[in-house]
C-alpha positions in Angstrom: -103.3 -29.3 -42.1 -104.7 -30.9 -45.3 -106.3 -28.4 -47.4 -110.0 -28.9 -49.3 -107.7 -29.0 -52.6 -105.4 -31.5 -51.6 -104.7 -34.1 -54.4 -103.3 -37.8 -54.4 -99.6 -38.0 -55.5 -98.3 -41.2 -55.8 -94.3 -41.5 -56.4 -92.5 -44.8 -56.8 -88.9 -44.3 -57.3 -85.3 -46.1 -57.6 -81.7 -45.5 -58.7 -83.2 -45.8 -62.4 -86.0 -43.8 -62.4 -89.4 -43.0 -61.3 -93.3 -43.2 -62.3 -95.3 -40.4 -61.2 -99.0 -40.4 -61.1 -101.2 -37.2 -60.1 -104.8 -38.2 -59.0 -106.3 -39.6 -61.6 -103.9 -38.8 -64.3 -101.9 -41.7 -66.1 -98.9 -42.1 -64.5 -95.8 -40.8 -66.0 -92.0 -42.2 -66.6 -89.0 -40.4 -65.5 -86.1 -42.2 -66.6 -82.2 -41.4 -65.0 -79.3 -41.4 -67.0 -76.7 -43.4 -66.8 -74.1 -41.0 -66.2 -76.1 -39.0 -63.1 -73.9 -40.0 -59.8 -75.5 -42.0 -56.9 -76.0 -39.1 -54.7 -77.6 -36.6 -57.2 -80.1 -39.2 -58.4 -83.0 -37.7 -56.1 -81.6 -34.3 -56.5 -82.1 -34.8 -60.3 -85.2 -36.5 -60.2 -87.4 -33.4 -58.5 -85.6 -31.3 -60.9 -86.9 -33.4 -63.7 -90.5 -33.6 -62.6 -90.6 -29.7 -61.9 -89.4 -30.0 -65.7 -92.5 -31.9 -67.2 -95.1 -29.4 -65.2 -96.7 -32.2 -63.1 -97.6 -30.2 -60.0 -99.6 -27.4 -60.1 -98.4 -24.6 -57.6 -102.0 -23.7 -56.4 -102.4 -27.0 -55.2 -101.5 -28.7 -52.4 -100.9 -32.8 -52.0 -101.4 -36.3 -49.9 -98.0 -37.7 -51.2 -97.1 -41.5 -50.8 -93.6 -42.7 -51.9 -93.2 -46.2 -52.8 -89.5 -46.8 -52.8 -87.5 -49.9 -55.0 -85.5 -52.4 -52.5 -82.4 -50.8 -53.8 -83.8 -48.0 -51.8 -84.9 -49.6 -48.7 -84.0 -53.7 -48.8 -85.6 -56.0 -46.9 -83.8 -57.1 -43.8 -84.0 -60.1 -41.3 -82.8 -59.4 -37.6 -82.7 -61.8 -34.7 -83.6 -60.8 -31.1 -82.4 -63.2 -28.1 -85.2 -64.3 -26.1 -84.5 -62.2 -22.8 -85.0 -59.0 -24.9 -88.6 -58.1 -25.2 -88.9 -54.5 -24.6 -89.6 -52.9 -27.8 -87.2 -50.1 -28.4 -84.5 -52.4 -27.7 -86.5 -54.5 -30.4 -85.8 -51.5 -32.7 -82.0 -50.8 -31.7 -81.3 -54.3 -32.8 -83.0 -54.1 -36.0 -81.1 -51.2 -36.8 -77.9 -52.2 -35.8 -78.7 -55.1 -38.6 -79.9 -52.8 -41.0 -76.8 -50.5 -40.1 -74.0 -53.2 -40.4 -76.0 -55.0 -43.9 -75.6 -52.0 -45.5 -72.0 -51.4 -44.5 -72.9 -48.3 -42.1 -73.6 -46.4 -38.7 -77.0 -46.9 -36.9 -77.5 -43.2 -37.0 -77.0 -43.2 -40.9 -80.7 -45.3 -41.2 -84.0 -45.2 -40.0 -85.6 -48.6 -39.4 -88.9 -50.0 -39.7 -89.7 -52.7 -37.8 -93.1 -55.0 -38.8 -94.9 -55.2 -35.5 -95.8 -58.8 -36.1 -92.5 -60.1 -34.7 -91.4 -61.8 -37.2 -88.1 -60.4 -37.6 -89.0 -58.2 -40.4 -87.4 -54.5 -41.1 -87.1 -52.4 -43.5 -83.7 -49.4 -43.6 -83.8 -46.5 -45.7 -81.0 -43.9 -46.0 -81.6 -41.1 -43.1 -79.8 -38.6 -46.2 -82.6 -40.3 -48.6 -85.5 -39.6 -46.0 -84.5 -35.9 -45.5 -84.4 -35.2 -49.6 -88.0 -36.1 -49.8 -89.3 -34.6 -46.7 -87.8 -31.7 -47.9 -88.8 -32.0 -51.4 -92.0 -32.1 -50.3 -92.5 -28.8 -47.9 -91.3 -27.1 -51.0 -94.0 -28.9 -53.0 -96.9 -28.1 -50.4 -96.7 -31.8 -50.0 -97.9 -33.8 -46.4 -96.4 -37.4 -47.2 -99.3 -40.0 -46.3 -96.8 -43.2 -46.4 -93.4 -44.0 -47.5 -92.6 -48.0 -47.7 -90.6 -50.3 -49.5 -92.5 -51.7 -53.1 -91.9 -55.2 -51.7 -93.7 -54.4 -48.6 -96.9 -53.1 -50.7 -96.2 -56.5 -52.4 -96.4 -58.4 -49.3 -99.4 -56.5 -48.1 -101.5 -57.4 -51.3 -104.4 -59.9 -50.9 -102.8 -62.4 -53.2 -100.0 -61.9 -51.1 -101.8 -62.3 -47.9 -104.4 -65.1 -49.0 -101.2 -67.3 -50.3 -100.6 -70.7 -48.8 -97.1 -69.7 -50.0 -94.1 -70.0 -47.9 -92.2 -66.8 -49.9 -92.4 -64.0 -51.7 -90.3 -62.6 -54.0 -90.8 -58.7 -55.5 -88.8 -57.5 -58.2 -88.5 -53.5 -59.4 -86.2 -52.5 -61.7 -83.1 -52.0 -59.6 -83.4 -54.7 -56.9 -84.8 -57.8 -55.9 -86.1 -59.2 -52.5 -86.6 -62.3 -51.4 -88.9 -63.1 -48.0 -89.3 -66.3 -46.6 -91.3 -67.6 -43.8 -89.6 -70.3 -41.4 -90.6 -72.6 -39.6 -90.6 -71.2 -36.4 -92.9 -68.2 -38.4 -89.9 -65.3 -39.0 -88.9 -64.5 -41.7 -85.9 -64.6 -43.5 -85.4 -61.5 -45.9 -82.4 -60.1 -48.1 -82.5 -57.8 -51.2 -80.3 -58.1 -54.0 -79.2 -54.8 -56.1 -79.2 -54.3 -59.6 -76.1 -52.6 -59.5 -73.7 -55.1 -61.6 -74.5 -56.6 -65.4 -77.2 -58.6 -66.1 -75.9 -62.3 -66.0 -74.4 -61.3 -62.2 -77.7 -59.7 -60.8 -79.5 -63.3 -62.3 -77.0 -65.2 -60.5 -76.8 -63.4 -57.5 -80.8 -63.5 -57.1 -80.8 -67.7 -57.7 -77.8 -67.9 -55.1 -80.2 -66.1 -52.9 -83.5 -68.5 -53.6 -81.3 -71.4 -53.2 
């Protein structure tokens, strides 16, 4: 249960970093080096925000994580027309999700966008358990965890848009969503894991 103290925490964070902003504080930069390995990125990110003293250990918190595409990309599934029951909506989405990123079903969870429009986002299940445990040691309940580009594609301007696409860069990926013509969308996310001139390239390969 939420206690009377309970104070917003907002957390957006990538491969590069994070910005962490406590109520109505000014949000605050934690920056990765270069040299920390894929899979201690998260692990060295709570130890560097128990570093700067941002939580306060009487207080409890409503945390919601905004995560970078690198984190949890954008995907685009397809569902023949004889399947309309929606957990085997789901399996398909994650068998996408799964094979995209080169993995096992089990090894994501997927969110599926109710509207039917082929949408899904796949985060690490590893990721996922780091911050749920981070934050039962942080007297953290998490309120939300979602993809930047979906906040992006949630906005009014993004909503209100007579645009056909959308695309939402953070500072490790880009993604790219696209409405067809039958009204699903068509979705991919593009790392920032190479140099400069190949992430550019690889995003206008993906617009084109």
């Amino acid at each position: 249960m939420w206690s009377v103290w309970s104070e917003p925490l907002d957390l957006y964070v990538g491969p590069s970093g994070a910005l962490v902003k406590v109520g109505k504080s000014d949000a605050v930069e934690i920056a990765h080096s270069g040299d920390t390995p894929p899979d201690r990125r998260l692990e060295r990110l709570f130890e560097d925000i128990a570093s700067a003293n941002l939580l306060s250990v009487t207080r409890s918190y409503r945390l919601r994580i905004s995560l970078s595409g690198a984190y949890c990309p954008g995907v685009a599934y397809s569902v023949p027309a004889q399947v309309t029951r929606w957990g085997e909506i789901c399996e398909i989405a994650s068998a996408t999700a799964a094979a995209t990123d080169g993995t096992s079903a089990d090894q994501v969870v997927c969110e599926v966008d109710t509207s039917g429009r082929g949408l899904a986002g796949a985060v690490s299940t590893m990721v996922l358990r780091q911050f749920h445990d981070w934050a039962k040691l942080n007297r953290c309940t998490i309120v939300s965890i979602q993809p930047l580009w979906a906040n992006a594609a949630q906005s009014r301007i993004a909503t209100r848009s007579v645009a056909a696409g959308l695309l939402v860069q953070d500072p490790d990926a880009t993604t790219v969503l696209v409405e067809q013509i039958d009204g699903r969308f068509a979705a991919a996310t593009v790392i920032r894991n190479v140099g400069e001139a190949e992430f550019q390239a690889k995003v206008r390969r993906l617009l084109v």
